[in-house]
Every structure is written in C-alpha cells, then in structure tokens.
C-alpha positions as CSV (number, residue, x, y, z in Angstrom):
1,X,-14.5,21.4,-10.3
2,X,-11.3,20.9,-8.2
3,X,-11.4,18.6,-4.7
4,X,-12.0,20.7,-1.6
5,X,-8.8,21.2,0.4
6,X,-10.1,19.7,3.6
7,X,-7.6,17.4,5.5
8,X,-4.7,18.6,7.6
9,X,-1.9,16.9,9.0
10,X,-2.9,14.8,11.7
11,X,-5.6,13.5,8.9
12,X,-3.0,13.0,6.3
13,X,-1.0,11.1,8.6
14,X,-3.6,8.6,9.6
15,X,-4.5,7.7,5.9
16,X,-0.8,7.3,5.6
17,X,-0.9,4.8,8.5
18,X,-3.6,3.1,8.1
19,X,-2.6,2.5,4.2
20,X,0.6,0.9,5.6
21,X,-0.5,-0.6,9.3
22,X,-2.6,-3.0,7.4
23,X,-3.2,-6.8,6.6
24,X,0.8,-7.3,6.4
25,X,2.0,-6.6,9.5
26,X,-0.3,-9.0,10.7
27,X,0.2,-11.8,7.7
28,X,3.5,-11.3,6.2
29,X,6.0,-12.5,9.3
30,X,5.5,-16.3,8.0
31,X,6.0,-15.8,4.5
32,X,9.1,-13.6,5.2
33,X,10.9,-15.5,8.0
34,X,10.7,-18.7,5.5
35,X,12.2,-17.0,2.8
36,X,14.4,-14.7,4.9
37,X,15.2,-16.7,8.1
38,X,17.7,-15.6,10.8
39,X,17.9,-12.5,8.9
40,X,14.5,-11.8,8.7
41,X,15.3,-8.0,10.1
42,X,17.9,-7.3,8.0
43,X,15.0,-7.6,5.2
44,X,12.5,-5.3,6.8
45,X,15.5,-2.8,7.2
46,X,16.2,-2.9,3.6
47,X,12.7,-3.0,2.8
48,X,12.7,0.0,5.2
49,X,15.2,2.3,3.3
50,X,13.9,1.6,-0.4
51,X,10.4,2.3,1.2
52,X,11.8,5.8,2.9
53,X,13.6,6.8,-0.5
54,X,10.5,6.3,-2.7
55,X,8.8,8.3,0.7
56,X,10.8,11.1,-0.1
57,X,10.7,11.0,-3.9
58,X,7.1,11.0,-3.6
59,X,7.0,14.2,-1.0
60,X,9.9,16.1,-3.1
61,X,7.3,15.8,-6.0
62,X,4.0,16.4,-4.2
63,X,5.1,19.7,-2.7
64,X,6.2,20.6,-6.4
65,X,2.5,19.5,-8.2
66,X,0.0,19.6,-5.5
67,X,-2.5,18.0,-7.3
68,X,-4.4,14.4,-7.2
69,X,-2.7,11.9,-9.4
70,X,0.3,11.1,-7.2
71,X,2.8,9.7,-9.9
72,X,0.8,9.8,-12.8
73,X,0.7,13.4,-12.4
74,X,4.2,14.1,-11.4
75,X,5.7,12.2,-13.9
76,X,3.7,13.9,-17.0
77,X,4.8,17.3,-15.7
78,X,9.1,15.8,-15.1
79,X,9.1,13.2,-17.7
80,X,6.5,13.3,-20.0
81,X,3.2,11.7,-20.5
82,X,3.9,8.6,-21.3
83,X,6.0,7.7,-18.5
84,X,3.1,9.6,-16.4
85,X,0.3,6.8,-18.3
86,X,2.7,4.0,-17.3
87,X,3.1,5.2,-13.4
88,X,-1.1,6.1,-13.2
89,X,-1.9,2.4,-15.1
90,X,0.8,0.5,-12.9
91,X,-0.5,2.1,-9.9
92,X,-4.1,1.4,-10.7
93,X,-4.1,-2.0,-12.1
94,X,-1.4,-2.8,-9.0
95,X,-3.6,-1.2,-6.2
96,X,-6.8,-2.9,-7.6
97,X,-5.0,-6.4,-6.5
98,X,-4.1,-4.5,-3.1
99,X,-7.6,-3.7,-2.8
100,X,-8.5,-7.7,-2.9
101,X,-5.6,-8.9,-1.3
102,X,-7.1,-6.8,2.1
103,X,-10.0,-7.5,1.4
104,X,-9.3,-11.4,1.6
105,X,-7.5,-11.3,4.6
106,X,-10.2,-9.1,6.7
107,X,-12.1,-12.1,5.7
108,X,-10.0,-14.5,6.6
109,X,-9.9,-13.2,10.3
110,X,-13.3,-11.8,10.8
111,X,-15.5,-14.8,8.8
112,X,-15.7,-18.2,9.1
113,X,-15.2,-20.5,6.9
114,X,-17.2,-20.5,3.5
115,X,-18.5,-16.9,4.0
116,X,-15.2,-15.6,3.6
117,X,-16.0,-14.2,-0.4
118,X,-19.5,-12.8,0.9
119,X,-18.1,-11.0,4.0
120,X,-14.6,-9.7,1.6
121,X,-17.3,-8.4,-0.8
122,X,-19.6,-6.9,1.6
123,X,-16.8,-5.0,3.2
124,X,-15.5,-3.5,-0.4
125,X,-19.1,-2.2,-1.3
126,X,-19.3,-0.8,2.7
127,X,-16.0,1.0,2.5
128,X,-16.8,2.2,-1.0
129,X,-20.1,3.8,-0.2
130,X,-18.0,5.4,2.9
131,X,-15.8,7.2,0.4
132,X,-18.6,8.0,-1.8
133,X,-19.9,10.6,0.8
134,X,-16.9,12.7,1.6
135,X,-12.9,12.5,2.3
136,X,-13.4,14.0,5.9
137,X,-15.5,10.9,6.7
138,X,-12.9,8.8,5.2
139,X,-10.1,10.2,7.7
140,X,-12.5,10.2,10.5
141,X,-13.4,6.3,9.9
142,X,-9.5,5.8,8.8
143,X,-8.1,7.5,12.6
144,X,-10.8,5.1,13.8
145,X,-9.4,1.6,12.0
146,X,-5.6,2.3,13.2
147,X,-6.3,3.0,16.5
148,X,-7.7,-0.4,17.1
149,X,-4.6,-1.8,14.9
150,X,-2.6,-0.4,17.0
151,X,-4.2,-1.5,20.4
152,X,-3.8,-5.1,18.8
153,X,-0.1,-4.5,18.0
154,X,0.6,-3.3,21.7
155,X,-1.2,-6.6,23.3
156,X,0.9,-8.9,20.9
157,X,4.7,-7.0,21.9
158,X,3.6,-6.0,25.3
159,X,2.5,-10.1,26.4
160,X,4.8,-11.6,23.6
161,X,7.9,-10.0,24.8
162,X,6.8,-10.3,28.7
163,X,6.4,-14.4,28.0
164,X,9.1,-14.9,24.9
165,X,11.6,-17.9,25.7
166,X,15.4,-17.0,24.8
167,X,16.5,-19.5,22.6
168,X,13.4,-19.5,20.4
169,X,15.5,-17.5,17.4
170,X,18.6,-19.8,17.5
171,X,15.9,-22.3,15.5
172,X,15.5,-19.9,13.0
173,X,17.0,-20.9,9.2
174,X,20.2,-19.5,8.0
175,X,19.5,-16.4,6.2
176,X,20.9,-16.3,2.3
177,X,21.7,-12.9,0.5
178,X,18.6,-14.1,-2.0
179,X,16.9,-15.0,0.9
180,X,17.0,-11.8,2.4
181,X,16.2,-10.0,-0.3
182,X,13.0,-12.1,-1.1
183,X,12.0,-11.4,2.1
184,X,12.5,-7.5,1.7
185,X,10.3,-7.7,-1.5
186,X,7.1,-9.3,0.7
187,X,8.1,-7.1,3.4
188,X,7.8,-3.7,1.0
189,X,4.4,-4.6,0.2
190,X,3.3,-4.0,4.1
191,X,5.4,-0.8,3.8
192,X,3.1,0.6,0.3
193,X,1.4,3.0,1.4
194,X,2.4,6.3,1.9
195,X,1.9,7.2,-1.6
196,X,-1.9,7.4,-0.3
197,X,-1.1,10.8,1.2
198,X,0.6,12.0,-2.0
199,X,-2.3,11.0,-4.3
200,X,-4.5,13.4,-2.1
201,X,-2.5,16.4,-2.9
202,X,-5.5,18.1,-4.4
203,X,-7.6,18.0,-0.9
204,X,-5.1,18.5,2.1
205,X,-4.8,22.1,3.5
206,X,-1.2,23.7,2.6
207,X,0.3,20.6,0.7
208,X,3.7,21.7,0.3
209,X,4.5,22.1,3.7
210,X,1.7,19.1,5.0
211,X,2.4,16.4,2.2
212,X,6.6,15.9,3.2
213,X,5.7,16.2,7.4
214,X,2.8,13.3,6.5
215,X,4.5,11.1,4.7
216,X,7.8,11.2,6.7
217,X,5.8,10.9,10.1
218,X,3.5,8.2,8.5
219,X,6.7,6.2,7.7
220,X,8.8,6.7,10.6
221,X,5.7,5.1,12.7
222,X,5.2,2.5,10.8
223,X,8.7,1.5,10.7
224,X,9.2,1.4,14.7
225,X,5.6,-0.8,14.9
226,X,6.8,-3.4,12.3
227,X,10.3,-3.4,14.1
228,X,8.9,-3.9,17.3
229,X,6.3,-7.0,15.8
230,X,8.9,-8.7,14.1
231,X,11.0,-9.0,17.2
232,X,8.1,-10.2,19.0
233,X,7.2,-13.1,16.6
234,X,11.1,-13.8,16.3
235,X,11.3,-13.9,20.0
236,X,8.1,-16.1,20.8
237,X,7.5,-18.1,17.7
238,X,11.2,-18.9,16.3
239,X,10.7,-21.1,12.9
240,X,7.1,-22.2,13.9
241,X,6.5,-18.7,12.6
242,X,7.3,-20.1,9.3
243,X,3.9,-22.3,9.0
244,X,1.9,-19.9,10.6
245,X,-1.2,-18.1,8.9
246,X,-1.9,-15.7,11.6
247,X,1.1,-15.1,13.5
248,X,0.5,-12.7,15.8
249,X,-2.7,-14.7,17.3
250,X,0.0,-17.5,17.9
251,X,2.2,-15.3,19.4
252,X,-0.2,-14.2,22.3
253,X,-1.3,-18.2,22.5
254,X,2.0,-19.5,22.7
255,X,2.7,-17.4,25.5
256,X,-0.2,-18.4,27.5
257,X,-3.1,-15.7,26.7
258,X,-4.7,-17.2,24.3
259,X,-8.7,-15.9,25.3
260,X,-6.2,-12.2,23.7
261,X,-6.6,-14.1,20.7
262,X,-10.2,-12.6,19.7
263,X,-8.1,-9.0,20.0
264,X,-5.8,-9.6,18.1
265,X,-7.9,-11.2,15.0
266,X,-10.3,-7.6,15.4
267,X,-6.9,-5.8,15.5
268,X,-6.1,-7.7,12.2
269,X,-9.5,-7.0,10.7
270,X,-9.4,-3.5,11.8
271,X,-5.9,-2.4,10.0
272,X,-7.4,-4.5,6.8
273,X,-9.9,-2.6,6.7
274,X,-8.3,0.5,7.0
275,X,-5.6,0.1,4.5
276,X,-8.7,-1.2,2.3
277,X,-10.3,1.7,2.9
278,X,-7.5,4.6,2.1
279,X,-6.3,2.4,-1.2
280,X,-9.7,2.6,-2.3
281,X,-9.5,6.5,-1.8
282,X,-6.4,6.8,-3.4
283,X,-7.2,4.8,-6.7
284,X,-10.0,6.8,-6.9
285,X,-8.0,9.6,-7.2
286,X,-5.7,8.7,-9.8
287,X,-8.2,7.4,-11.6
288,X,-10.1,10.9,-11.6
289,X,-6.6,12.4,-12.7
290,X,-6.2,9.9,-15.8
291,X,-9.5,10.3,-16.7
292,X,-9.0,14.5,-16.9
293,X,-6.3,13.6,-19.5
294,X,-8.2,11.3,-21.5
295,X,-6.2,8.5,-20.6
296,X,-8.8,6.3,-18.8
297,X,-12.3,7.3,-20.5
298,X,-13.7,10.4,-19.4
299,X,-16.7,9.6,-18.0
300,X,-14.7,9.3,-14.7
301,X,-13.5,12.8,-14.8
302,X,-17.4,13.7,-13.3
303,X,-17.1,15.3,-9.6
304,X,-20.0,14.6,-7.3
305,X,-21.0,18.4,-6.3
306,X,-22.2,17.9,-3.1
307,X,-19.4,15.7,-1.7
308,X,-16.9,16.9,-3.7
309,X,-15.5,12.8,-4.6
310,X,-15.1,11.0,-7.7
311,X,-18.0,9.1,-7.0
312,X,-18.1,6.9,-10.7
313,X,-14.3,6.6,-10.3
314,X,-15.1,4.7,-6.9
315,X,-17.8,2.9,-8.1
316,X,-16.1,1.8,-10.4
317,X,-13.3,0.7,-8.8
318,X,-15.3,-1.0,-6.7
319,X,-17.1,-3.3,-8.6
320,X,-13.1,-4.6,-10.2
321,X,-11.5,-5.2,-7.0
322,X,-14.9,-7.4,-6.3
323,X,-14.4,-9.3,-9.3
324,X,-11.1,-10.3,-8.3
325,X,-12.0,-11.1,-4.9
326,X,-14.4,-13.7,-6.6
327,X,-12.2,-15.0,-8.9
328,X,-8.0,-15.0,-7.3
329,X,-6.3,-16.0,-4.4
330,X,-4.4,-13.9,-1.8
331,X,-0.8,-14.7,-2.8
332,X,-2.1,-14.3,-6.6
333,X,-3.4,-10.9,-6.0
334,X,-0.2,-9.7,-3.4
335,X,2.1,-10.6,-6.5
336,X,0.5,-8.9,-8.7
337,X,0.2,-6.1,-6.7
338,X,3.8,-6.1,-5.4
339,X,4.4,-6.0,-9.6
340,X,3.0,-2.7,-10.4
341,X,3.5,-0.6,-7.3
342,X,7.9,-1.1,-7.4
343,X,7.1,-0.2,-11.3
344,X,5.4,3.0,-9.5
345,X,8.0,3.7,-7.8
346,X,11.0,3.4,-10.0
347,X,9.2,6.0,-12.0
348,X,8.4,8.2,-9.6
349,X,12.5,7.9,-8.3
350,X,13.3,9.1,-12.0
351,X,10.7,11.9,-11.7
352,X,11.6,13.0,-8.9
353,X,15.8,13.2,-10.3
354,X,15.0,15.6,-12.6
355,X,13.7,17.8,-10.8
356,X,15.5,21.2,-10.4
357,X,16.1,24.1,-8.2
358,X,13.6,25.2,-5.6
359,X,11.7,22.1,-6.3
360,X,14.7,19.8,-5.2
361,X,14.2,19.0,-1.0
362,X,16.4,16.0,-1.1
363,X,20.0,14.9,-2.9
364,X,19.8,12.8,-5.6
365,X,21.3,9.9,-4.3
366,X,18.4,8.5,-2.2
367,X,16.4,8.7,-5.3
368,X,19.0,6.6,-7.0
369,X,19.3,4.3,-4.3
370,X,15.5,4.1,-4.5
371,X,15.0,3.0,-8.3
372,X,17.9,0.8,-7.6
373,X,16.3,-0.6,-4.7
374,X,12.9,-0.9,-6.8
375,X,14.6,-2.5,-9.7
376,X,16.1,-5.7,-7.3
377,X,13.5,-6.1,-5.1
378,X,10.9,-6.5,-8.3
379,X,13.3,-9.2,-9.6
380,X,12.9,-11.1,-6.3
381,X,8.8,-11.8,-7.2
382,X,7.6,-14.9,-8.8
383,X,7.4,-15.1,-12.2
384,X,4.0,-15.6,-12.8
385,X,3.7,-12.4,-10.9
386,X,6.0,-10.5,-13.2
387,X,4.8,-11.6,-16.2
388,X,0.9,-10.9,-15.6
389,X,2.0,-7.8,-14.9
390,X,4.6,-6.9,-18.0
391,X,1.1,-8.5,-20.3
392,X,-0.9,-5.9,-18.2
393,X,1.2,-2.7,-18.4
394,X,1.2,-3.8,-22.2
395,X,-2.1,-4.0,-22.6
396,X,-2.2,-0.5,-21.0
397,X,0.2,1.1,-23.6
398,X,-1.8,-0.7,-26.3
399,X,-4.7,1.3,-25.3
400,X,-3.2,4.6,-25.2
401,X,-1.9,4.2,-28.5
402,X,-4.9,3.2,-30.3
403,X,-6.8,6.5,-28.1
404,X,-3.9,8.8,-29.5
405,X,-4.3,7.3,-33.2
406,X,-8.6,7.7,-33.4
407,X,-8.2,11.4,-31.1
408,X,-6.0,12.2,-34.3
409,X,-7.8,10.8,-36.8
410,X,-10.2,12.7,-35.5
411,X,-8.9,16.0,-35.7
C-alpha cells in the first residue's frame, strides 16, 4: 500500500524547518565559538555551503525518485544497492543519536534537575504516538513547534542587538584554519535537516516540482535565522559565550531582560521538540523503505491502513532512541550522529553526479564541492565519534551479507 500524497509546500517547508530550527541553534554557539573563535561566522558560512550542496543533491535526486527512502532509495536506483544499504543504515543508525541528542536538550530546558531522563523519554513516546496517527497531524503540530522557535529567536536578536556592547567580540579567541573548520563540523549538525523533506517524497503532493522549492526555501530560512543568532551572541556575549550552556538565555540576561529568560528556554524546548518530532518521521520512513527491500527485516514494511504510517517502524524507533537517552550523553550521542549523517551525504553527492539528462537540475560541481565538503568536515569529529560509527556501519554490512548468503541458500 503506498503513503498518501497529502502535504504541500508550505507543509513541506515547515518539517524542513523545524528539522533544522532545532536544539542547535539554541546549544551549539558555545561549543563552536571555543573551537572556532573570532571566526566563528566564517564556520557557519562554510557549514552553510556544504549544507546547501548536499540541499541540492538531495532535491536533484528526489524530483528524479519520488519515493520514501531519501538516500537509501536514490542511491540503489544511481549507484547500486549497496551503496543505497550503506546511505539508509548511516542515516538510521545516525538519526537515532539525533533523536536522543533532542530529546536530552528539551529536557535540559524544560525539566529540572533529576527528571531530565523521565521528561526526554516521555516527550519521545508523546511525539511518537503523534506520528503514529497521521503525517497531516505531524505538519500541523510541526508549523506549531517553529513558530514558537522562531518568536524565541526574534526576542533574543531583537533585545540582544538593541542592548549589545561594542567591543564584546574583540575578546573573542583567534580563529585557526582547524579551528574553523571544527567549528563548521558542530555547526552542520544544526544545519541536518532538510533531508526530512526528501525522505517524504512518497506523501507530498507533486514532488518534483514541491521537493526542490521546499528544501531550498527550508534552507535559505534557516541560514538567515542562524546568521542573525550568531551575531547576537557574538555581539552580547563575546568569549563568555564559550562556557555558556544556554546561550541565548544569557544573551537576553546579560542585556538586562532577564524575567525574557522563561521565553527563550520554551523557545528552546519548542524547536527540540520539533526537530525531534520531524527526525522521528523521517527515520520512520527510511526504515519502511529498507524494510520493502529486505534490508532491515520485513516486519516493518507493514502500513497502518487507516492512517496510512509505518506505525511498527515508529514504534520501533521509538523504543531505541529511548534506550539511548537512558544510557549516553548529549555530546556522545551529537558525535555519533554528526558521524553517519556526513557519511549520508557524501553518498548521496555521488548519487546525485551520476545522474544524467533530464534528471540533472544542477552542475556537477556543487555536488563535488559537497562530498568534498562532507569528507573534511567528518575528519574534524572526535575520534571516539568516528570510530563508533566506522564499528557500526560495519556491523551494518555484516548483516546484509549474512541476509544475502541464507536468502540464497535459500533459493
């Protein structure tokens, strides 16, 4: 049974939005300025371009293969299956980690302390069960969750700006080229995810033409927010920015409005939850699209007939990025995560350059730049990070080769 073709572009775009306006815009300004320094912006604009080349990778293939699967899909129809199985695993195992990684820092704003793992769990299951009962609900609920990011986001620029003092950047460190490309890696994560609208290809209304106008409006909005956010914290918060765990609610203290501090922490929770809630969708759906080719078991490939979801897929997911919520930490699970979605990307980069013809919307050379730009920015991650995630994929291609050897034992 295929997925009912039911969002258009305005919904399209807010599930992109919401998948990228998220915990990092709101966490990842510390953690980048100390890496990054005085050229903190130079790293979100390079962050910025490989994110808008694996945009239009990813649009250039969706419009070709309008189906659900995002990468996974695409790249067993361009490059073969098992460059497809590595993309769809990478993507799943990566976006799991995502999952908890928002998930942890909704918590961390809306819950005091010691019922942070309760409240990050109780949000996964609530967000879950939302999917479970349609994708129009899930857009509905998404539109929601980044309006009230964004009315957060305009407090913080409007007051930080109106109150920064000048000198405050001339504190900052002195950027290094590894530096800035360090931060550019953590800053790509708050970028991830526009793939969310291509993974839905299989349920928005005339996908060639809605898929590359959502993803490119998606982007091009969240680009001018984050801009506009990091020149606030620069501008207020200088180097103190560097030991700051909520950044934004220092900017609006530091400037003398602190009681806007309860905002901006339901701002922060708000875009958590929303990104939470459109990466659950979208693992959902590659999972379903693995599962049709046998390459996740196929008990997942069942449609729920009335609302027209992967319901086991969800649940499934569900209860894993529960498990690691119990078990990791946030800068555990955001390295992980940053591991397997570049791997995503660089594949879908080399997908999308052999595509021919009619199919071909953009030259090749942003898809070059973009695998380029995926290959040096996953080299910037820890190496614990890296090499969890090499064992991982392994274990991934370990699995399909023992599926492919007892399917033809089989036969």
């Amino acid at each position: 049974m295929p997925l009912a073709r039911r969002l258009k572009t305005g919904d399209a775009v807010a599930i992109g939005l919401g998948s990228m306006i998220g915990a990092g815009v709101f966490s990842v300004w510390g953690p980048a300025i100390g890496v990054a320094g005085s050229g903190v912006l130079i790293a979100l604009a390079i962050a910025a371009v490989v994110a808008y080349c694996n945009a239009t990778a990813s649009a250039q293939l969706a419009a070709a293969h309008p189906v659900a699967g995002g990468t996974y899909a695409y790249a067993r129809a361009e490059i073969g299956p098992w460059w497809g199985f590595i993309a769809g695993w990478s993507f799943v195992v990566g976006k799991i980690a995502s999952c908890a990684a928002m998930a942890m820092t909704f918590a961390a704003y809306a819950a005091p302390a010691g019922w942070q793992p309760a409240v990050a769990v109780g949000a996964v299951a609530a967000l879950a069960a939302v999917n479970c009962f349609g994708v129009t609900r899930t857009a509905l609920l998404t539109r929601i969750l980044v309006a009230c990011s964004l009315l957060g986001l305009a407090v913080v620029v409007a007051f930080g700006l109106a109150g920064a003092p000048v000198a405050a950047p001339s504190t900052l460190p002195a950027a290094t080229a590894y530096g800035v490309l360090q931060g550019a890696g953590l800053l790509f994560f708050a970028f991830a995810g526009y793939a969310r609208i291509a993974t839905m290809g299989e349920e928005v209304v005339d996908p060639a033409r809605t898929i590359p106008r959502a993803i490119t409006l998606a982007l091009a909005g969240a680009v001018v927010v984050y801009a506009l956010v990091g020149i606030t914290v620069l501008a207020v918060l200088g180097e103190s920015a560097t030991t700051s765990t909520a950044p934004l609610a220092d900017v609006v203290s530091a400037v003398g409005w602190a009681p806007l501090e309860p905002l901006v922490r339901v701002s922060a929770a708000s875009a958590s939850l929303g990104a939470l809630l459109a990466l659950l969708t979208g693992i959902g759906r590659t999972t379903l699209a693995m599962a049709r080719e046998r390459d996740v078991p196929a008990f997942f490939s069942k449609i729920d007939e009335r609302w027209h979801v992967p319901r086991r897929a969800e649940i499934a997911i569900a209860l894993l990025v529960i498990s690691i919520v119990l078990v990791a930490d946030l800068r555990g699970a955001i390295g992980f995560s940053s591991f397997g979605v570049l791997t995503y990307y660089l594949i879908a980069n080399a997908a999308a350059f052999r595509q021919e013809g009619g199919t071909r919307r953009y030259p090749r050379a942003l898809q070059v730049i973009g695998a380029l730009g995926c290959l040096l920015l996953v080299n910037t991650l820890p190496v614990v990070a890296s090499l969890v995630g090499t064992i991982v994929i392994v274990i991934g291609v370990m699995y399909r080769l023992v599926r492919i050897r007892v399917q033809r034992l089989r036969l």
